[in-house]
C-alpha positions as a Python dict, from the first residue, in 0.01 Angstrom:
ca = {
    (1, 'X'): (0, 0, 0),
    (2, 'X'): (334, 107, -182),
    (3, 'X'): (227, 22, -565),
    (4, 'X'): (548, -136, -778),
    (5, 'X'): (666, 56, -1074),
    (6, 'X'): (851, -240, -1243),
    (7, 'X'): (1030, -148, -1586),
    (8, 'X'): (1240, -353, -1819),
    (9, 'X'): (1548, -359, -1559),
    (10, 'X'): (1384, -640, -1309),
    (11, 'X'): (1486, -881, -1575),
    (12, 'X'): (1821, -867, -1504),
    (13, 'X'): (1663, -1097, -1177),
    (14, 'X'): (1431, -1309, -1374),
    (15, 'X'): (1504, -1666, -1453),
    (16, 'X'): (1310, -1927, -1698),
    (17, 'X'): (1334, -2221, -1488),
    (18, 'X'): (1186, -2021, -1207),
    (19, 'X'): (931, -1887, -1405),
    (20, 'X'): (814, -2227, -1566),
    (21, 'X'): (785, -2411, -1214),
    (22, 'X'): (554, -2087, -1138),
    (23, 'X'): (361, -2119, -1373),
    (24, 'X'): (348, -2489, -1257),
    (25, 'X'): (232, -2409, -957),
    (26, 'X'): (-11, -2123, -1044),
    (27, 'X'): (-211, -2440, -1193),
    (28, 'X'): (-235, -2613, -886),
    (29, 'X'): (-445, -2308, -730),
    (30, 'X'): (-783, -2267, -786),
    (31, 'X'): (-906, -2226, -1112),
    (32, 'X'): (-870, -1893, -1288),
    (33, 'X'): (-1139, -1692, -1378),
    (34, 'X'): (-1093, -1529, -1657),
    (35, 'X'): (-1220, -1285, -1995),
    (36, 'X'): (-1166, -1164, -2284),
    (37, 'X'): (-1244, -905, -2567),
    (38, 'X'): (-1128, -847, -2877),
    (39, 'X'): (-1175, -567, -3137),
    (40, 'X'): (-1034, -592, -3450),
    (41, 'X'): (-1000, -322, -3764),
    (42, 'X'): (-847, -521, -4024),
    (43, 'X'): (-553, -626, -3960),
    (44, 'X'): (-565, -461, -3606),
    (45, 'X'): (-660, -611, -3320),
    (46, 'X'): (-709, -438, -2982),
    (47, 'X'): (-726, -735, -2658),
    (48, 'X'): (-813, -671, -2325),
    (49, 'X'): (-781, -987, -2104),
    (50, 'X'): (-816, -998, -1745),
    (51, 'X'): (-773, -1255, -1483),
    (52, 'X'): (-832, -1333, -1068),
    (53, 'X'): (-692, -1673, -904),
    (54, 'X'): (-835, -1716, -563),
    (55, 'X'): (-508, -1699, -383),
    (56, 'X'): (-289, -1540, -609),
    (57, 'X'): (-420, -1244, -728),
    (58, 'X'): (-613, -1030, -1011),
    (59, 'X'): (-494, -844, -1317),
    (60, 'X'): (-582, -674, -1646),
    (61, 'X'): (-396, -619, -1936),
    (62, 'X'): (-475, -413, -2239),
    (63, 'X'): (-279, -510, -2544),
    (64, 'X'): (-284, -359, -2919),
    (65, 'X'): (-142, -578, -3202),
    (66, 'X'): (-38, -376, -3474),
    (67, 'X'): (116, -555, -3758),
    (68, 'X'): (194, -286, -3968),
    (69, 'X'): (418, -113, -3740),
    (70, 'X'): (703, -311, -3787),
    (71, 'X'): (706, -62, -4143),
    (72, 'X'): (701, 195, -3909),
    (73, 'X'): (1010, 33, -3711),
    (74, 'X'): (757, 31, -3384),
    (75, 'X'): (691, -256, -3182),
    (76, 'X'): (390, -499, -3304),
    (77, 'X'): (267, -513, -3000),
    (78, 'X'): (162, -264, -2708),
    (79, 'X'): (13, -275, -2406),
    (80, 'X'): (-25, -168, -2046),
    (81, 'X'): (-59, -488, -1736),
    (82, 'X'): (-203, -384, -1437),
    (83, 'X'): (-163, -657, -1091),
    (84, 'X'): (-424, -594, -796),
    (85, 'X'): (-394, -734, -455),
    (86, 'X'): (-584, -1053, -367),
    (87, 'X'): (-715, -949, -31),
    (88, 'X'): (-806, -637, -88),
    (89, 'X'): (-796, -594, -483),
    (90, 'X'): (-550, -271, -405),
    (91, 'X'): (-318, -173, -703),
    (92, 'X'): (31, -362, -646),
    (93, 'X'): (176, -295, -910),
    (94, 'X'): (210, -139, -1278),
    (95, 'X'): (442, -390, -1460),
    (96, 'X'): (637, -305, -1782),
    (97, 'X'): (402, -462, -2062),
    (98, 'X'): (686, -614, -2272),
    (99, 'X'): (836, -745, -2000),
    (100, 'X'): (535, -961, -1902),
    (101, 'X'): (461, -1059, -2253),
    (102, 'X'): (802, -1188, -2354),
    (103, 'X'): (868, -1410, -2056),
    (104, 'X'): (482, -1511, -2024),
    (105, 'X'): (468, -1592, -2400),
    (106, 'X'): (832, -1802, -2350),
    (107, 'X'): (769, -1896, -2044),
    (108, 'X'): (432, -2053, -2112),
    (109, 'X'): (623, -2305, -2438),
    (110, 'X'): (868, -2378, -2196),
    (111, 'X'): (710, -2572, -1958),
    (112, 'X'): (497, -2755, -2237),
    (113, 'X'): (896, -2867, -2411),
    (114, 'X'): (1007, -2944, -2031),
    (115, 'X'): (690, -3203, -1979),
    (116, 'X'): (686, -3321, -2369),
    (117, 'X'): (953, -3251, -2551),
    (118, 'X'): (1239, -3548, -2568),
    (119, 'X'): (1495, -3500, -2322),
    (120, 'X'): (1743, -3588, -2570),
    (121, 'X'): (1634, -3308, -2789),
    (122, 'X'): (1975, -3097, -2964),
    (123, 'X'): (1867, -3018, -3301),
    (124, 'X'): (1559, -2662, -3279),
    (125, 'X'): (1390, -2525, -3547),
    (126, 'X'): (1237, -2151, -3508),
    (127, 'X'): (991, -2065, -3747),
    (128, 'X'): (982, -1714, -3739),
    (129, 'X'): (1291, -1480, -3624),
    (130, 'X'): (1105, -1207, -3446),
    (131, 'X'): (1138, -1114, -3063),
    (132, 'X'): (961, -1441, -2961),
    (133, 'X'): (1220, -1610, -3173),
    (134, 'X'): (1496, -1496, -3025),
    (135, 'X'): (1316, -1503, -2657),
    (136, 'X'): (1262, -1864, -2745),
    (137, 'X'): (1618, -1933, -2815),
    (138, 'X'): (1701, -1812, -2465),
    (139, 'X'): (1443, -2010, -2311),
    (140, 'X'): (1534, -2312, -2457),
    (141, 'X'): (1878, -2296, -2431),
    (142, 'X'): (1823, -2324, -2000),
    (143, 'X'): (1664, -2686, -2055),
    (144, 'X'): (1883, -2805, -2424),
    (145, 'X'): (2184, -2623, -2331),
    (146, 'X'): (2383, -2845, -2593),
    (147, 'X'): (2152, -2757, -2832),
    (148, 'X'): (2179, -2651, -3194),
    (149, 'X'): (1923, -2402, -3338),
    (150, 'X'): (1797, -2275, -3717),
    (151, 'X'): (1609, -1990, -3829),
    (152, 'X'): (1343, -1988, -4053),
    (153, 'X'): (1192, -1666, -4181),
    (154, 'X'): (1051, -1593, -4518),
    (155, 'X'): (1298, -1307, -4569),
    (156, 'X'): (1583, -1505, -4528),
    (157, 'X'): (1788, -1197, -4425),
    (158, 'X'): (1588, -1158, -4136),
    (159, 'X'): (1705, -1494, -4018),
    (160, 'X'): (2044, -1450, -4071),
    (161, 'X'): (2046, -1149, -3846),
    (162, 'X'): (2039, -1421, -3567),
    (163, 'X'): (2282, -1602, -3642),
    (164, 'X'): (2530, -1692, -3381),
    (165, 'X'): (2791, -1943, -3214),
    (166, 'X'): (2505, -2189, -3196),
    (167, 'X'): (2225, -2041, -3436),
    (168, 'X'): (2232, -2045, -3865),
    (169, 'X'): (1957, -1934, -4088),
    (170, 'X'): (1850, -2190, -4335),
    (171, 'X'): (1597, -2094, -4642),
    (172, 'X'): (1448, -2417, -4646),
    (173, 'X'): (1168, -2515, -4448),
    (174, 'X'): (1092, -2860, -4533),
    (175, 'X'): (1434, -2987, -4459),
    (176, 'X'): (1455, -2802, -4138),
    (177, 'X'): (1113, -2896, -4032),
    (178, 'X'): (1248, -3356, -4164),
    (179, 'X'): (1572, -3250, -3939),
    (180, 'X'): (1471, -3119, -3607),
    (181, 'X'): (1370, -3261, -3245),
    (182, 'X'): (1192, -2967, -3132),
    (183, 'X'): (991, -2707, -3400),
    (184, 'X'): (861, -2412, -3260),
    (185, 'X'): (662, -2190, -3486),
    (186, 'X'): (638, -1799, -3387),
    (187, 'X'): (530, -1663, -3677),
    (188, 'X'): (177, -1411, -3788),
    (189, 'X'): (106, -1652, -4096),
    (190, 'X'): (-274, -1682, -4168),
    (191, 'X'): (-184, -1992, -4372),
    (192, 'X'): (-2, -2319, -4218),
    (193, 'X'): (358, -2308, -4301),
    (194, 'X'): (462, -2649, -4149),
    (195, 'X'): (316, -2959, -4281),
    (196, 'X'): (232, -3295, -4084),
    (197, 'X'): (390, -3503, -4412),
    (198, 'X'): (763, -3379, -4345),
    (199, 'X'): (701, -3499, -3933),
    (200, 'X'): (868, -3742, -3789),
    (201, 'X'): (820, -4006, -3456),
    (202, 'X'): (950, -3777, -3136),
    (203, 'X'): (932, -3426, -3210),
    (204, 'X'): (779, -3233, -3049),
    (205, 'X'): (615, -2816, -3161),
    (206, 'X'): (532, -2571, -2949),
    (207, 'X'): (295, -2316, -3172),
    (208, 'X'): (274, -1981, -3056),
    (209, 'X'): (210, -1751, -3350),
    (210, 'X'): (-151, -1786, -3432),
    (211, 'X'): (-373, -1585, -3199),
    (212, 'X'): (-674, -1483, -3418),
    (213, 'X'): (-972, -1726, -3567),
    (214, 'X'): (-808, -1656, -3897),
    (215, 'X'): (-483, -1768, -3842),
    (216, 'X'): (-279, -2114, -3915),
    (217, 'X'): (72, -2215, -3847),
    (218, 'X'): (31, -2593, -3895),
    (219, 'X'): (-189, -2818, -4135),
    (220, 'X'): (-498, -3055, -4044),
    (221, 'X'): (-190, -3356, -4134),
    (222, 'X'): (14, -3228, -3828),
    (223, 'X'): (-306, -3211, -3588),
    (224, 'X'): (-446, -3573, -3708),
    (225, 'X'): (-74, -3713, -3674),
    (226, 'X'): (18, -3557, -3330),
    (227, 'X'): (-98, -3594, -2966),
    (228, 'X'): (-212, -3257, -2912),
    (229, 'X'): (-228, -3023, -2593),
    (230, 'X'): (-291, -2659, -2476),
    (231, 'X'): (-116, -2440, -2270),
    (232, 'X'): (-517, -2342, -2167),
    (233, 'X'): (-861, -2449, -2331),
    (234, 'X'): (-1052, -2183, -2240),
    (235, 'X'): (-828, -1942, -2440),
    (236, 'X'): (-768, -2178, -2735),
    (237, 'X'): (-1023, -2419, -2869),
    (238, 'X'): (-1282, -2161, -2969),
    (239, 'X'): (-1098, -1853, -2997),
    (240, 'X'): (-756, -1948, -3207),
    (241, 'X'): (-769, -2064, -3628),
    (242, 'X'): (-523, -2364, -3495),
    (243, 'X'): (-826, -2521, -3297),
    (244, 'X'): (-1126, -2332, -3357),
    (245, 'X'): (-1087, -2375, -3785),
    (246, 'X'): (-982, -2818, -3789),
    (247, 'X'): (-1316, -2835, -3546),
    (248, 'X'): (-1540, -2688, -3736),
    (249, 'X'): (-1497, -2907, -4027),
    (250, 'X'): (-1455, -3218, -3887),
    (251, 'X'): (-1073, -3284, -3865),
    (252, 'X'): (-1032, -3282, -3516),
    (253, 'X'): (-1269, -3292, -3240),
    (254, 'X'): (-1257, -3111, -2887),
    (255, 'X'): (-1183, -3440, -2755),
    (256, 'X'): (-850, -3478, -2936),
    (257, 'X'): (-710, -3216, -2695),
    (258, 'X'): (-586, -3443, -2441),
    (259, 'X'): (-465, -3177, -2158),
    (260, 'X'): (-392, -2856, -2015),
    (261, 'X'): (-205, -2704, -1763),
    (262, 'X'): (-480, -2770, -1535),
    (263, 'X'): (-391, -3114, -1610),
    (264, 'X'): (-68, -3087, -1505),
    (265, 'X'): (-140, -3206, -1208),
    (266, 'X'): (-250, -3559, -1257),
    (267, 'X'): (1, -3611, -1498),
    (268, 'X'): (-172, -3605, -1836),
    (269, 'X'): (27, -3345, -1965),
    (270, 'X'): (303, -3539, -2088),
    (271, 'X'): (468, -3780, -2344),
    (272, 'X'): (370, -4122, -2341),
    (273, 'X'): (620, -4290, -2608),
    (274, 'X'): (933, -4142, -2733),
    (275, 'X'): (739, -4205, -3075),
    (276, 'X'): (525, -3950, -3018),
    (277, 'X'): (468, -3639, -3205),
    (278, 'X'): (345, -3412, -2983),
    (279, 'X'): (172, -3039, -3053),
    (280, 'X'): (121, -2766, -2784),
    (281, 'X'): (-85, -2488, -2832),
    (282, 'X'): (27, -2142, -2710),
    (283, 'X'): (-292, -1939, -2661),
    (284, 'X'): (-188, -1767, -2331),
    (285, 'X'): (-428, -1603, -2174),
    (286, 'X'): (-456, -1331, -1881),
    (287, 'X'): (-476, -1575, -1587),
    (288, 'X'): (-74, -1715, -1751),
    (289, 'X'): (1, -1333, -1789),
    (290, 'X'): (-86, -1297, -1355),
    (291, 'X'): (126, -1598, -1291),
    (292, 'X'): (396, -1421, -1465),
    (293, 'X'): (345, -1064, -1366),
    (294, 'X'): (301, -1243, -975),
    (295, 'X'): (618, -1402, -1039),
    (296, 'X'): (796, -1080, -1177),
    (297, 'X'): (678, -880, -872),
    (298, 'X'): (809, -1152, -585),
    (299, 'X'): (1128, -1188, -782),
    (300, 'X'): (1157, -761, -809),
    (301, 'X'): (1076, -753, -406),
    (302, 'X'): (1353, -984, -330),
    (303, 'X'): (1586, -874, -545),
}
């Protein structure tokens, strides 16, 4: 078997619409088996996550999140993905680790604003103007092409360095947050930024940042006001601060997540009222990261 050596130039044949109605359809295989570890030293975390869906494949990928490197002007985040053959678990293909992680991670919020967000959606607020941020803006931008967006950082200059035909920087959260049809937070904050009081009927967030048990984007207001979902339980509920932290004392319950992906299917995973406030968590998880890299691969072959 010829294995793939896919760098950062397939994405010139990528597309998010694609992507999002594969990662659709990777839910409607069977159910991924999947596992993860993590290692941490400090601030440092080291994540290997693997993942096989009868049907579709198996993969592993080996990330390092290293938060202090953006002092160094190096990436936060590094990594190695690895896709095997679902036959005969072969090597396929070696598959350029930022390029899986940036359309996986936007990918993945994607589909959650295509099956909850309001149609009628124009005003986005990013919280956060890292890579995600600006991935996000692209992503979004495919199903709200009439769309306005703001940027949100806390260093303000960091938001204006996105600023564009249809994106301004704005130093005020609360505002932004009273003002906006879709929020979506992408930020490393240990402490939530984004409070439940300044939400209003309709909007919907998609909240990405928070990956670790110690770490908040949101407060308990905006989980007991919203209907909330997951991109995945497995990889959120007791594994991610967003979840794992309101549970534990009380302020939510497991119960109170009403769907997944896997839920996709029967059509739970969606709005029920234009009133709604609706929150989708972001986890990811490997078995999202082999839909992607799966996706990546067909789209290199037939390019």
């Amino acid at each position: 078997m010829t294995v793939e050596m896919i760098g950062p130039e397939a994405e010139a044949h990528l597309d998010w619409i694609t992507l999002s109605e594969a990662i659709e359809a990777g839910h409607r295989l069977p159910r991924a088996e999947i596992a993860d570890m993590f290692l941490y030293r400090g601030q440092d975390t080291l994540l290997n996550r693997s993942a096989w869906i009868d049907g579709l494949g198996l993969l592993v990928k080996c990330a390092t999140i290293f938060p202090e490197n953006k002092a160094l002007d190096k990436p936060t985040i590094n990594g190695a993905v690895t896709l095997y053959a679902d036959r005969t678990g072969e090597l396929e293909a070696v598959v350029d680790f930022h390029l899986v992680t940036k359309w996986k991670t936007a990918g993945d919020s994607l589909l959650a604003a295509r099956k909850l967000a309001r149609p009628d959606s124009r005003a986005i607020l990013i919280v956060g103007a890292g890579a995600v941020a600006r991935s996000m803006i692209s992503a979004y931008s495919m199903i709200f092409p009439q769309a306005r967006f703001t940027v949100w950082s806390r260093t303000i200059d960091s938001a204006r360095a996105m600023e564009g035909e249809r994106v301004t920087a704005t130093d005020d959260l609360e505002t932004a947050v009273r003002a906006a049809d879709v929020i979506c937070t992408c930020t490393m904050s240990r402490d939530p930024l984004v409070k439940g009081a300044w939400l209003k009927p309709g909007q919907h967030l998609d909240l990405i940042g928070a990956y670790r048990p110690d770490m908040r984007e949101v407060d308990d207001e905006a989980l007991r006001r919203a209907r909330i979902f997951a991109d995945s339980r497995a990889t959120t509920i007791h594994h991610i601060g967003e979840f794992k932290d309101p549970i534990a004392r009380g302020v939510i319950s497991e119960g109170d997540i009403v769907a997944d992906y896997y839920d996709l299917a029967s059509g739970a995973f969606r709005r029920t009222s234009p009133d709604d406030i609706t929150i989708s968590k972001n986890g990811g998880g490997a078995h999202l990261d082999l839909m992607t890299a799966s996706y990546i691969l067909a789209a290199w072959r037939g390019r």
